[in-house]
C-alpha positions in Angstrom: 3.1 -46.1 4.6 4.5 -43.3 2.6 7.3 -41.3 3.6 8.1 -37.5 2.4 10.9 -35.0 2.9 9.4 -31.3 3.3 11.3 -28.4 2.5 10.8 -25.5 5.1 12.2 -22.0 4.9 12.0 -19.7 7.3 13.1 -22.3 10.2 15.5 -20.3 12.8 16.0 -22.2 15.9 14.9 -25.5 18.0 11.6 -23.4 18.9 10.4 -23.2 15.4 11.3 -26.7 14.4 9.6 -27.2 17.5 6.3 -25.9 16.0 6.4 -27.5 12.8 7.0 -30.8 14.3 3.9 -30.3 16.6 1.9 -28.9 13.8 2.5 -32.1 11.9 2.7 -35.0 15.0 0.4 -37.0 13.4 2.3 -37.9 10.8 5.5 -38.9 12.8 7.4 -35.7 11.8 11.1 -35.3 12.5 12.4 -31.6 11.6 16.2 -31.3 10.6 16.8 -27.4 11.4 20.5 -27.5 9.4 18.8 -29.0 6.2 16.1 -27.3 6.4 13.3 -30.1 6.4 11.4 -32.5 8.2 10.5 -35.6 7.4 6.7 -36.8 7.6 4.9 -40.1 7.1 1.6 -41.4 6.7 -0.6 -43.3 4.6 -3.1 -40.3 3.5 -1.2 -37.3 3.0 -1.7 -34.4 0.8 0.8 -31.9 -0.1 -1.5 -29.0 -0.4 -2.5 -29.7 3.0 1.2 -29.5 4.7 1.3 -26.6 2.8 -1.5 -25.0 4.3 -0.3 -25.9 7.3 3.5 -25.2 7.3 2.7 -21.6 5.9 -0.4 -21.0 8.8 3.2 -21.0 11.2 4.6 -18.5 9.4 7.3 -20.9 7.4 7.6 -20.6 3.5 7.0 -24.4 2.4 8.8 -25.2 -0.9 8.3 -28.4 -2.1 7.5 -32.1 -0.6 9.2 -34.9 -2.1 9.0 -38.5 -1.7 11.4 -40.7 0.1 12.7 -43.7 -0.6 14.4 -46.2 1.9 14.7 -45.8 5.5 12.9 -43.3 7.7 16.0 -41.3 9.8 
């Protein structure tokens, strides 16, 4: 299973990071509001699709990178 970081502007408050992370459950997403990303995993995801997503809330996603190591 792959793990990415997403990188999310836009993100004010615990109700937006709120959205994203039920926008994007299905991939086990964790949304850190200070950094300014949330972390996703899954075995078939594609980045122009959490694009699409992210940016149907009304949040500027900027890029999606892989992680390495452990899942926090």
């Amino acid at each position: 299973m792959k793990k990415y970081v997403i990188k999310i502007e836009g993100m004010h408050c615990e109700h937006c990071a709120k959205k994203v992370e039920e926008e994007l459950k299905e991939f086990q997403c964790r949304v850190n509001l200070k950094k300014k990303e949330a972390l996703i995993q899954g075995d078939s995801i594609k980045e122009v699709d959490i694009q699409k997503r992210v940016n149907s809330l009304g949040y500027e996603f900027l890029e999606m990178k892989e992680k390495k190591g452990l899942f926090l």
